[in-house]
C-alpha positions in Angstrom: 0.0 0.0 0.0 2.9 2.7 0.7 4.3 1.8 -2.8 1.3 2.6 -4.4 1.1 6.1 -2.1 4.4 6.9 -2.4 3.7 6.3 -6.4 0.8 8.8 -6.7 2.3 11.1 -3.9 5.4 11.1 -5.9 3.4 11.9 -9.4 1.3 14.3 -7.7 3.9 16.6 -7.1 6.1 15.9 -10.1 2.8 17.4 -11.9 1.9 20.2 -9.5 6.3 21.7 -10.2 5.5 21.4 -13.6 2.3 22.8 -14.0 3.5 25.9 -12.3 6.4 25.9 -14.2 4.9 25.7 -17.2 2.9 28.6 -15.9 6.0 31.0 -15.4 7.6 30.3 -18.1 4.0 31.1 -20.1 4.3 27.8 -22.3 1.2 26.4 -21.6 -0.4 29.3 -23.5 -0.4 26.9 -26.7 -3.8 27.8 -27.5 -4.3 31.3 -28.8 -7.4 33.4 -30.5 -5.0 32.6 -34.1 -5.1 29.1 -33.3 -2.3 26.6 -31.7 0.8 28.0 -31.4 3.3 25.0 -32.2 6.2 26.6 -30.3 4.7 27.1 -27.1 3.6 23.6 -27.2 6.8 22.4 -28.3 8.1 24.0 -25.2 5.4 22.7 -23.3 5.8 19.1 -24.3 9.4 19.5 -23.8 9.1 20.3 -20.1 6.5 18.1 -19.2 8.4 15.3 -20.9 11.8 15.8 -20.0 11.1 17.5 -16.6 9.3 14.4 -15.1 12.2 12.2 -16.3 14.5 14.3 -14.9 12.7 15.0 -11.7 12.1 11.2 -11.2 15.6 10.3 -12.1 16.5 12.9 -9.3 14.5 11.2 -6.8 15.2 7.9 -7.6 17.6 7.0 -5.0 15.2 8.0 -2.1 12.3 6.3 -4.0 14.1 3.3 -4.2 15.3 3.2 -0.7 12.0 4.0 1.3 9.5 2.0 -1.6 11.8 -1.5 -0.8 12.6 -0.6 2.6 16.2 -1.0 1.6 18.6 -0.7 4.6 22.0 0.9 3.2 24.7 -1.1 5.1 26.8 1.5 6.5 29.2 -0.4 8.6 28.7 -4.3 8.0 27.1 -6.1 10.7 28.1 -9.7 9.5 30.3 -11.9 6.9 27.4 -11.3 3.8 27.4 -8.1 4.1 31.2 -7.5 4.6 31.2 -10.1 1.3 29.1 -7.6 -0.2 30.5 -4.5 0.7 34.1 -6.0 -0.2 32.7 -7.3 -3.8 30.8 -4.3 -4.8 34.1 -2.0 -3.9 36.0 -4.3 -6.4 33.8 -4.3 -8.9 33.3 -0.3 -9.0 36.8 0.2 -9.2 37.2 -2.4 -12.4 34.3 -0.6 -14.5 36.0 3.2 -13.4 32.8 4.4 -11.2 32.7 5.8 -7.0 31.6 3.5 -4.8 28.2 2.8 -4.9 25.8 2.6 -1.7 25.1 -0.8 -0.8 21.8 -2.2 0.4 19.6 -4.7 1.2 16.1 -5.3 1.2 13.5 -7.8 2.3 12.0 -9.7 -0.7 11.9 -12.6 -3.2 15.1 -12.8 -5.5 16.3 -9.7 -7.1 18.3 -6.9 -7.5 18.7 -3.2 -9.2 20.6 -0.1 -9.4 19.3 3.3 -9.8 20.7 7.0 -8.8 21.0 10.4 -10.9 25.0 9.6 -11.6 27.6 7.5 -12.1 29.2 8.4 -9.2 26.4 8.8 -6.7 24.2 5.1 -7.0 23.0 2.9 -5.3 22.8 -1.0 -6.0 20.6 -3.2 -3.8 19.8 -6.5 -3.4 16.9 -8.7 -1.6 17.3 -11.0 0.8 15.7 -13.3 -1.2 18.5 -13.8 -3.9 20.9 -13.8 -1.2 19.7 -16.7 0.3 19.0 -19.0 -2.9 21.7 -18.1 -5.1 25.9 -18.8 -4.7 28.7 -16.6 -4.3 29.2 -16.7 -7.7 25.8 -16.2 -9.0 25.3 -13.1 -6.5 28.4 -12.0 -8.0 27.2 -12.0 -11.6 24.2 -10.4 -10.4 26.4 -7.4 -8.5 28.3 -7.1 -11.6 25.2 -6.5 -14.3 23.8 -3.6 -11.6 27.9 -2.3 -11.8 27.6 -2.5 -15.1 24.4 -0.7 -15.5 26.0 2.1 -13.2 28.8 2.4 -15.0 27.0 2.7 -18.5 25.3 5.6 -17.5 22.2 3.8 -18.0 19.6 5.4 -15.8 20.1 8.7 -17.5 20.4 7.2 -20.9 16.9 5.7 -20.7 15.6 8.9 -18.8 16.7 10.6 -21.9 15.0 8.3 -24.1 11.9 9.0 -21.8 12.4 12.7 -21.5 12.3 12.5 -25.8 8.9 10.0 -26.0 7.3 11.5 -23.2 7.3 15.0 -25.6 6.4 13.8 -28.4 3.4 12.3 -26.8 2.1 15.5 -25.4 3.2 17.2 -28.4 1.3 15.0 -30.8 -1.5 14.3 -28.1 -2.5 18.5 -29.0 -2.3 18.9 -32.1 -5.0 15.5 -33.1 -6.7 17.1 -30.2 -6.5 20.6 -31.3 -7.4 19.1 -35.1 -10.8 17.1 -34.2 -12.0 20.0 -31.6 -11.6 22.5 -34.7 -13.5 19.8 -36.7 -16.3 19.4 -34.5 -16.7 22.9 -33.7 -16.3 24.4 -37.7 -18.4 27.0 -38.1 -18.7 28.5 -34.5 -17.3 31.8 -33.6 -16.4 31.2 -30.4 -12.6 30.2 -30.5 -12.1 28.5 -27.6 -10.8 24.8 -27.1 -14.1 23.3 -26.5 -15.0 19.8 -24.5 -13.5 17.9 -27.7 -10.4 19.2 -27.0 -9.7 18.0 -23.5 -11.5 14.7 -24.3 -9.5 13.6 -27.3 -5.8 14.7 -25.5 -6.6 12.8 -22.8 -7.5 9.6 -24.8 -4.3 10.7 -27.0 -1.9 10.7 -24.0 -3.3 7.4 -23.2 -2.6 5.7 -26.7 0.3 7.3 -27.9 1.4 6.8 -24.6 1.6 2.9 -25.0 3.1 3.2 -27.9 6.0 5.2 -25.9 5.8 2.2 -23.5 6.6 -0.2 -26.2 9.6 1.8 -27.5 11.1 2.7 -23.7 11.0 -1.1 -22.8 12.9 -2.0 -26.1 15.7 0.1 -25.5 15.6 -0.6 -21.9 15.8 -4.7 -23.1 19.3 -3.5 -25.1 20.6 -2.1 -22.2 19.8 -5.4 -19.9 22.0 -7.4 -22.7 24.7 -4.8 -22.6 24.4 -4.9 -19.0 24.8 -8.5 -18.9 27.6 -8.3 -21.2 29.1 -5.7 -18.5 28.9 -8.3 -16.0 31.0 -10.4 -18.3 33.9 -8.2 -18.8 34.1 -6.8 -14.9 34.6 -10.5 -14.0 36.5 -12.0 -16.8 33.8 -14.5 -17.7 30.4 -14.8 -18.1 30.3 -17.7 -16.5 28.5 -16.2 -13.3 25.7 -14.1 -14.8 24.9 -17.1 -16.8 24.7 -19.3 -13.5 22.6 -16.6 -12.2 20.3 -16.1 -15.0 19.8 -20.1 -15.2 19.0 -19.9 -11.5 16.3 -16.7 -12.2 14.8 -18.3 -14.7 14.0 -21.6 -12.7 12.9 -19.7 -9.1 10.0 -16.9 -8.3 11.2 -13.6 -9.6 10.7 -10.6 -7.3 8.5 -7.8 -8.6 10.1 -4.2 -8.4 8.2 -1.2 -7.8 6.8 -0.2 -11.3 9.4 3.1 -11.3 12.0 0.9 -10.6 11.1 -2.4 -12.9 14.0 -1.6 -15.5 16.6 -1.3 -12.7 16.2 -4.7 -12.0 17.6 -8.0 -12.9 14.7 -10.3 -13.1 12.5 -9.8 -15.5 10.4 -11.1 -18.9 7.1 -12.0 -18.7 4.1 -12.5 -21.5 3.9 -9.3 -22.8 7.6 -9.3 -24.5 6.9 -6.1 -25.8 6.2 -3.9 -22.8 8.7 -5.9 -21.0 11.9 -4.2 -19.4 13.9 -7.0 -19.4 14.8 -10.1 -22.0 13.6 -13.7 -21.0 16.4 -15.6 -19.0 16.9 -17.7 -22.4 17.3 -15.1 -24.2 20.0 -13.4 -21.9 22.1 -17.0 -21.7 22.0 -17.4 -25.3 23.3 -13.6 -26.1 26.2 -14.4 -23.5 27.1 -17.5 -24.8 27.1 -16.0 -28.5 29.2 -13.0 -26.9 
């Protein structure tokens, strides 16, 4: 129930910034007496897109943390976590990044990385994969979230989010703006009428699964090169491929949905709006690699 609070809390605000924002800077004044303005809504789009990437990409770390319940391991308390600690410090320094925080969190088998920069993340880790999964295969799964880190890719796909989200509202407005005019030729009153409002909305929604589609293919190439990351911070992919065989054989743990392409489990029916390759899919790109 808090995830789903924190989720709307979260987007609630994210909305109410940019909605004033959008105020002061005067681009949400698209629609004028002479008709839509396409570079006020071009700025428009552009700010509600990118700025609620960018805004959740900045809050990403303290999402992650309190949505999990994640407990940062500040000094360890016992050998796994010392084994952590020591492993993740090893595996920063091969793939060039800071030190990472370290956590843990209660759950079924998975992991993730998130935070604004390569050099202030945080890669976590459920008790869950910690207790069914080897040394090795933990190590693996450490090395794909380095890799992810170290890739840049939670502001690569933030970008790519920031780029879809605008063209949604951007193209959203002017169907909208198209039909309303339709339905309401002839009239002199030049205001967007109920058409307007009605159609964006069911605009946002469409084009807005579309968006889904292409964000969750890109984030799928990032998952192999992540994988592939794994590979070279080790020296073999022999670990990530244990711990892929061993996902793809044991309950998966579900991620919070802002967090779902951070993780490393992942697949499911709906290949296309999924984050992550299937398991088989993974092994087979390694072993090809």
């Amino acid at each position: 129930m808090k995830r789903i609070l924190l989720f709307l809390a979260t987007n609630l605000a994210i909305m109410l910034v940019l909605g004033i924002s959008a105020s002061l800077l005067g681009v949400n004044r698209y629609l004028t007496a002479n008709g839509l303005n396409l570079g006020a809504l071009l700025g428009f789009a552009a700010l509600m897109g990118f700025g609620g990437a960018f805004i959740s990409l900045w809050l990403s770390k303290p999402i992650a943390k309190w949505s999990t319940g994640a407990r940062v391991i500040q000094q360890p308390s016992n050998a796994t976590e010392v084994w952590l600690m020591n492993t993740v410090a090893s595996q920063a320094q091969r793939a060039g990044i800071a030190m990472p925080e370290v956590a843990v969190y209660d759950g079924a088998p998975n992991a993730f990385a998130t935070g604004a920069t390569r050099n202030s993340s945080l890669v976590a880790v459920s008790t869950g994969l910690l207790q069914s999964m080897t040394h090795e295969e933990i190590e693996g799964v450490l090395a794909h979230e380095v890799a992810h880190v170290a890739n840049g890719d939670m502001v690569t796909l933030t970008l790519i989010q920031g780029v879809v989200n605008t063209f949604v509202v951007f193209l959203a407005r002017v169907v909208a703006y198209a039909v309303d005019s339709f339905l309401r030729r002839g009239e002199e009153n030049s205001g967007p009428g109920i058409a307007f409002y009605v159609t964006s909305f069911v605009c946002d929604l469409l084009f807005g699964l579309v968006a889904s589609i292409i964000v969750a293919w890109f984030s799928r190439q990032r998952e192999f090169r992540a994988d592939r990351g794994s590979a070279r911070i080790i020296g073999t992919p022999r670990p990530m491929i244990a711990a892929l065989r061993r996902l793809g054989g044991i309950e998966q743990g579900d991620l919070p949905k802002n967090m779902a392409a951070s993780g490393i489990a992942g697949g499911g029916m709906l290949s296309l709006f999924s984050t992550h390759p299937s398991c088989e899919e993974r092994i087979a790109a390694l072993q090809r690699a």
